[in-house]
N, C-alpha and C positions, 0 to 999 in steps of 0.2 A: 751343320757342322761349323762350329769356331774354327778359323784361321788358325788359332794355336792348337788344336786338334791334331794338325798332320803337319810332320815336317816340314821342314820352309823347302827341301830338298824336292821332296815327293810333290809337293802342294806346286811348285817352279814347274817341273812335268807333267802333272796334271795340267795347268793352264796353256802349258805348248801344245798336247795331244788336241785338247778343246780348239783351240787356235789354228791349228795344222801349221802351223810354224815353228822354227827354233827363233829364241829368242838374240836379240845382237849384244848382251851382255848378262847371258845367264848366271855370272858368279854375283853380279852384283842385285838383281833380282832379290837372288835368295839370300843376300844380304839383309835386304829392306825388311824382308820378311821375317827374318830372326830378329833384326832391331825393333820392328814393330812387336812383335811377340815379347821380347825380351822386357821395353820399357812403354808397353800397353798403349802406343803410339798409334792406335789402328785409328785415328781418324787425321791425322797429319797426313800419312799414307794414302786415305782414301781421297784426301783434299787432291795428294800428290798424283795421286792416279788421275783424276775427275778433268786438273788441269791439263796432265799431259794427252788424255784423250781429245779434249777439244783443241790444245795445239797443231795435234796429228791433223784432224778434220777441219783447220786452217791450211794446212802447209797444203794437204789434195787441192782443195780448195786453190790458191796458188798457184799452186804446181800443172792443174788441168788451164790454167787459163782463160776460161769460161765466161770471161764478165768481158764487155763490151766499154764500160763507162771508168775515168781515169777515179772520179771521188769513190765508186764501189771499191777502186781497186788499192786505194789510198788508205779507206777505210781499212779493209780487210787485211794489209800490211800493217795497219797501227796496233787492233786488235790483235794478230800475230805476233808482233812484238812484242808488246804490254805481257801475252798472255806465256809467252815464253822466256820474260825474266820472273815474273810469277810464278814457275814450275822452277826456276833456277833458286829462288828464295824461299821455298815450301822445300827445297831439298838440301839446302843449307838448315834451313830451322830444324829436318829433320834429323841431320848431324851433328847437331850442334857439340851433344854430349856424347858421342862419340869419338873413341881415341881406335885404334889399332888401325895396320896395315888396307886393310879393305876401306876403312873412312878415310886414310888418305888419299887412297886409290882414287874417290868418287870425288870428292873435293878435286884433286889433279885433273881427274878427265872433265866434270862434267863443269865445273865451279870456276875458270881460271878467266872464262868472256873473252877471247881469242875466238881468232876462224874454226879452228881443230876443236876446239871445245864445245861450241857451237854446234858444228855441224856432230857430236858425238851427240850431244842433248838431244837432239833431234832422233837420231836414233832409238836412244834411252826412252825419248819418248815411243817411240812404236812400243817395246818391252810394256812400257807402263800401261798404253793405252789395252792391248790385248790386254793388261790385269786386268784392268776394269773391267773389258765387256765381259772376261770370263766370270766374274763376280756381279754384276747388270744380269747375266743370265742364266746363273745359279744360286740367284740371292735368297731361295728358298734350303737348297742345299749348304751353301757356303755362306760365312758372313764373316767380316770384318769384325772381332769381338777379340 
C-alpha cells in the first residue's frame, strides 16, 4: 500500500499502535504526511525520517554514557550535531513551499536554533524515528510512493 492510499490521519495511528506509543506531536505528523502526499515529497520525508532516526540513536548513545574514551566522545557529539542541523535543514527544504498556520507552527517550534527549539526537534525526532521503523518494517505493506 502507497502512503497516499490511507489517510495521513489513520496512517498517524497506524504507526502509533505498531510503535506502542503516542507520538510528542501528532498534528504535526500528520502534517508531513499530507504535505508529502499533497506535493509527491515522499523522498524529502523519507531523507527526513532516515535522519531523524539516526539522530534519536546518537542522542541513547549520549545519553546512556557508555564510552570510556574523551575522542569517542567528541566524535559522537560532532556527529550528533552535524546530524541534527541536517534534520533541521531537510525539514526547512521540506517547508519550503509551504504557507498556512501548521507550516508556521513547525518553522516556530522546530526551525528557530534556541534551547526550546532544540530540545522540541529532538523530540520531533522520536515521532520521525518510529515513522521510519514502522515503514523499515512494513516496507512490503507500506511504502513511501
Amino acid at each position: 500500500m502507497n502512503a497516499s492510499e490511507q489517510k495521513p490521519e489513520e496512517l498517524a495511528l497506524t504507526i502509533q499502535e505498531f510503535v506502542g506509543r503516542k507520538f510528542n506531536y501528532p498534528a504535526h505528523i500528520i502534517f508531513l504526511l499530507e504535505l508529502a502526499t499533497k506535493n509527491n515529497s515522499y523522498e524529502t520525508l523519507s531523507k527526513l525520517m532516515f535522519t531523524a532516526k539516526y539522530v534519536t540513536g546518537l542522542k541513547k548513545i549520549v545519553s546512556s554514557g557508555s564510552f570510556t574514551e574523551d575522542k569517542y566522545l567528541e566524535k559522537i557529539f560532532k556527529e550528533f550535531n552535524v546530524n541534527v542541523q541536517n534534520m533541521i535543514n531537510t525539514l526547512d527544504e521540506f517547508l519550503e513551499d509551504s504557507e498556512g498556520s501548521t507550516a508556521r507552527e513547525l518553522r516556530n517550534t522546530y526551525l528557530k536554533m534556541d534551547h526550546e527549539s532544540l530540545a522540541q526537534s529532538l523530540e520531533f525526532a522520536e515521532d520521525l524515528s518510529s515513522c521510519k521503523e514502522f515503514y523499515n518494517r512494513n516496507e512490503e505493506k507500506y511504502q513511501l510512493k
